[in-house]
N, C-alpha and C positions, 0 to 999 in steps of 0.2 A: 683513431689509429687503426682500430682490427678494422675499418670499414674500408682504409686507404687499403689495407693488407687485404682484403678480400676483393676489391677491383682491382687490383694490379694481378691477382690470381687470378679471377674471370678472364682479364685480357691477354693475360699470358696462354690459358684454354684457347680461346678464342682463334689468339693467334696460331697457337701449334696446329689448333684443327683446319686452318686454312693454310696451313703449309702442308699439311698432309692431303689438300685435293687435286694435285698434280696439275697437269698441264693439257690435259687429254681433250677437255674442252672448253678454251680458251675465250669462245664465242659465252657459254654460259656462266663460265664465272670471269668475263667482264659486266655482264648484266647484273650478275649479285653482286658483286663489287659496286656497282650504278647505282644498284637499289641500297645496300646499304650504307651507302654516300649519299643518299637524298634524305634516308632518315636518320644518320646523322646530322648533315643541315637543320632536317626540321627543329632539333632539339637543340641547335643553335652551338654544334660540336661541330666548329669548322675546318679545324687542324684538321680532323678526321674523315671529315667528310672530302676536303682536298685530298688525302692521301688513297681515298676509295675510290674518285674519280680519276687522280692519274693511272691509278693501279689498272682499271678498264680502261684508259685510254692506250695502256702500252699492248692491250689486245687491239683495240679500235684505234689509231693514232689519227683516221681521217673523218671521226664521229663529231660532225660541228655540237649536236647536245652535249657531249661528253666535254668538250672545249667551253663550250656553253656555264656549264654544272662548275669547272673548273674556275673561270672567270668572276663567279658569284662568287666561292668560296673565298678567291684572292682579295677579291672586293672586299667581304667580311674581316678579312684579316689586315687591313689596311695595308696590302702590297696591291699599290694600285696600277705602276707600272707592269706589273706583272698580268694583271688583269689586263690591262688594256691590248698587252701583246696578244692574251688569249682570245679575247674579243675580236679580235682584228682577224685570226686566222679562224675562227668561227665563221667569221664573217665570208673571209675568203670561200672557206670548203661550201656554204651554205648560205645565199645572198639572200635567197630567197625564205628563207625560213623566216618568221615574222617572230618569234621568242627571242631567237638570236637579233635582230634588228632590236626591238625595245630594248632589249635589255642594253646592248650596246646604247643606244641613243639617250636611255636614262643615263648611266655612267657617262657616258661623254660629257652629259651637261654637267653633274656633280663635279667630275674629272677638270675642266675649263674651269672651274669656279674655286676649286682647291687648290688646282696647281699653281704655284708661285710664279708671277709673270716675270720670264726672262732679263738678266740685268741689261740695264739701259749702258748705251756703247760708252768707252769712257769719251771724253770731251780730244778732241783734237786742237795741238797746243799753235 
């Protein structure tokens, strides 16, 4: 219990001291925002890590990585249409980027193989 109460106060820290770095340089703290959305991923903290990556994509909205980092997360959190939407306009901003391609192309396969094949038409009488 004092441990739940002590990371909810770290994060609370956390949070205030990044509401107090203003707006001034919005290029730099969407990159720290980036970065600590990738290492939250690594630790397998994907709510988090989603909410770090949109957070930099609302400085960056046409950053195919930042759509990229976004679509992983979605992925982990089993919203996969959501994913796919992100993947898609990754895809768009960025064809040629070959992270964005794999990674789309692995999900797709996954994605084809999960999703529940559309019902069959009913019978005409």
């Amino acid at each position: 219990m004092a441990e739940s109460a002590r990371r909810i106060l770290m994060l609370m820290a956390l949070a205030l001291a990044m509401a107090g770095c203003g707006s001034a340089r919005p290029a730099k703290d969407a990159a720290s925002q980036a970065r600590f959305g990738i290492e939250m991923a690594r630790r397998g903290l994907w709510s988090e890590a989603l909410f770090r990556f949109q957070a930099a994509g609302g400085a960056r909205p046409d950053d195919a990585r930042l759509l990229n980092n976004q679509a992983v997360a979605l992925e982990a959190l089993g919203r996969f249409d959501e994913a796919l939407a992100a993947y898609r306009e990754a895809l768009r901003l960025a064809p040629e980027n070959r992270q964005v391609r794999q990674n789309f192309n692995r999900f797709n396969e996954f994605y084809q193989g999960f999703r529940p094949p559309p019902p069959a038409p009913a019978p005409t009488p």
